[in-house]
N, C-alpha and C positions, 0 to 999 in steps of 0.2 A: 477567762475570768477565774480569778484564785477565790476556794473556798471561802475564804475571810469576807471577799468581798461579796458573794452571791448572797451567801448570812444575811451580812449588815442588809444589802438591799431587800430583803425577806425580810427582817424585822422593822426595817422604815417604813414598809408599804404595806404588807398583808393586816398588822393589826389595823391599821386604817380603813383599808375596804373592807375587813369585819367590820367593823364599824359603820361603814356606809350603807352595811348587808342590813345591818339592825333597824336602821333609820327608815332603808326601805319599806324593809317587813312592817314595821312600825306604821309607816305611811299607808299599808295598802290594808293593814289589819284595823287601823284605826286608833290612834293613840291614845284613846281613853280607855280600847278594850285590852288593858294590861294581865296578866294572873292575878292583879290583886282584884278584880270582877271575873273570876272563872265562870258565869255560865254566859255575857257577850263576848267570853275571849276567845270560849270553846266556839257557839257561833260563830264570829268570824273566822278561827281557824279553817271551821268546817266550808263557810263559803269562799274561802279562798284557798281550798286545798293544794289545787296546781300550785300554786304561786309558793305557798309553805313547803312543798316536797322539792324543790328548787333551790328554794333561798337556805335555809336549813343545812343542807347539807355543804355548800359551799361557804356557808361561816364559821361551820363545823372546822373544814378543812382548813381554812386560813388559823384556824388558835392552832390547831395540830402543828403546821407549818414555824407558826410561832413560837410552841413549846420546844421545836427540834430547836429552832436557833437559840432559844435560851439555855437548851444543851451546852450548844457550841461555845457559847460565855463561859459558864463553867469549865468546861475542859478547859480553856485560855487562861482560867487562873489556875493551873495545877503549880502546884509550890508555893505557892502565896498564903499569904495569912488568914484568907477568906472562902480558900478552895474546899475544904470540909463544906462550908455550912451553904457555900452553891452549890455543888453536889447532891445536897442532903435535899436542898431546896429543888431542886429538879428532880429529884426520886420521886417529892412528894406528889407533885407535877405529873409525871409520868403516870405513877396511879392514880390519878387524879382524872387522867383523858378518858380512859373508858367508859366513867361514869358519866363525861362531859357529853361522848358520843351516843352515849343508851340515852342520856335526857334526849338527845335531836332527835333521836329515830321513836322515842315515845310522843313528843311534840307530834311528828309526822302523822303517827296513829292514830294520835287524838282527835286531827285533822280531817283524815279518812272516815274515821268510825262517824264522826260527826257528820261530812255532805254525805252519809250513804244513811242521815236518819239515826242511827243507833247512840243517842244520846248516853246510857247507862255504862255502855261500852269507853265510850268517850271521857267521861267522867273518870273513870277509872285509869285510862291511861294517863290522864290530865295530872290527877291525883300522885301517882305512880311517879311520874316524869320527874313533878316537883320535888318528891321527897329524896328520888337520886341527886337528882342536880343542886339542890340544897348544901349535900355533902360532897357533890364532887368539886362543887362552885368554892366552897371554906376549903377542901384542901387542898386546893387548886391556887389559891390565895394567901394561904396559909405557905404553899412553896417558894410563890411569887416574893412573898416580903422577906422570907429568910434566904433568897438569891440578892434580896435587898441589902438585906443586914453585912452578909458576907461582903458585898460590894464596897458599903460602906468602912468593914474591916479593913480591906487590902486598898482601898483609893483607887481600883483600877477604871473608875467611869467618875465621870462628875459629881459630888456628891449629893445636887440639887435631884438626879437621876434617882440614885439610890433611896434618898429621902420620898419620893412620889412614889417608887415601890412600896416601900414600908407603910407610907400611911394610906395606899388603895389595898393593901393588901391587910391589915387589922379594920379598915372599915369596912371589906365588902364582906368579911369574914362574921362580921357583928350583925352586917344583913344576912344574912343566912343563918346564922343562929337566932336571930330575933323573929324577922319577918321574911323570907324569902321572896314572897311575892312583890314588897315593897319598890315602888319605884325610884328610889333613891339609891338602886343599889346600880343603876345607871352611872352614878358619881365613881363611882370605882372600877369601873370599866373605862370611864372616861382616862383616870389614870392608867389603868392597865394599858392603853393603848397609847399616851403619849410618852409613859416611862419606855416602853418597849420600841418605839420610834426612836424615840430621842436614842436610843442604847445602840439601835443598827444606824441611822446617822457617823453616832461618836466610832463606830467600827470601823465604818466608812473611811473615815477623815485617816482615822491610824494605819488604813491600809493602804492610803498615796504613796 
């Protein structure tokens, strides 16, 4: 199987089952106990720790996965009119992961400290967690729409694609600037995952 193709299929499928990962979590944490109620969220965290130091890490891993193959986009357009600003759009991306994996493994800890009792300890990571991932979530978004824009530049994806980068990627940025916790910031993931679908599909198709 040629690179092209491994890509495409990494970017059609993993954002997805992140996606299913979250649903999960969601199901087994309780859908009401979102960050925007941090002391039932902490709770449940805490009573379903196993389950969080599990699922956590493996949603983790599929955006990572995800970030590489939005690498692999960019490099595809070198020379094109749009390869700057996907480039620039994946740097942001790149440093952007770090923060995305210190919020998981704060989540985890929050988790922990919480079934083993230690409320205050809890709190603090909880705390901690949010204000990384706040910022790694807007530059992480903020990458996302300008691999959008650049796409949009050069024509090289459909521009319906491109346009659902761009605007998951100024909304979910406006959630984390405004309110982090909010649960509407669910809507911009929802596009992160079907732009990024859609994008290893269209790879797909160009590499019969």
């Amino acid at each position: 199987m040629s690179n092209q193709k491994l890509v495409s299929l990494s970017l059609a499928v993993f954002p997805i089952l992140a996606f299913v990962g979250w649903i999960i979590l969601g199901a087994i944490l309780g859908f009401n106990n979102g960050p925007h109620e941090p002391q039932s969220y902490i709770a449940a965290l805490g009573a379903n720790s196993d389950a969080v130091k599990i699922i956590f890490p493996i949603i983790t891993l599929f955006f990572i996965i995800v970030i590489g193959g939005l690498g692999f986009i960019s490099n595809s357009m070198e020379g094109g009119s749009g390869h700057f600003m996907a480039r620039f759009g994946f740097l942001l991306m790149v440093i952007a992961a770090p923060g995305f994996v210190t919020e998981g493994g704060l989540q985890m800890g929050t988790a922990e400290a919480a079934s083993l009792g230690s409320a205050q300890t809890a709190q603090t990571l909880f705390a901690a967690g949010g204000a990384i991932g706040a910022l790694a979530t807007a530059l992480m978004f903020i990458g996302f729409l300008v691999i959008g824009l650049g796409i949009l530049k050069q024509k090289n994806f459909h521009v319906i694609i491109a346009a659902v980068m761009v605007i998951a990627g100024v909304f979910t940025t406006a959630i984390c600037v405004i309110d982090y916790s909010n649960q509407l910031i669910v809507i911009g993931y929802v596009g992160f995952c079907l732009a990024t679908s859609a994008l290893g599909i269209s790879l797909f198709r160009s590499a019969e």
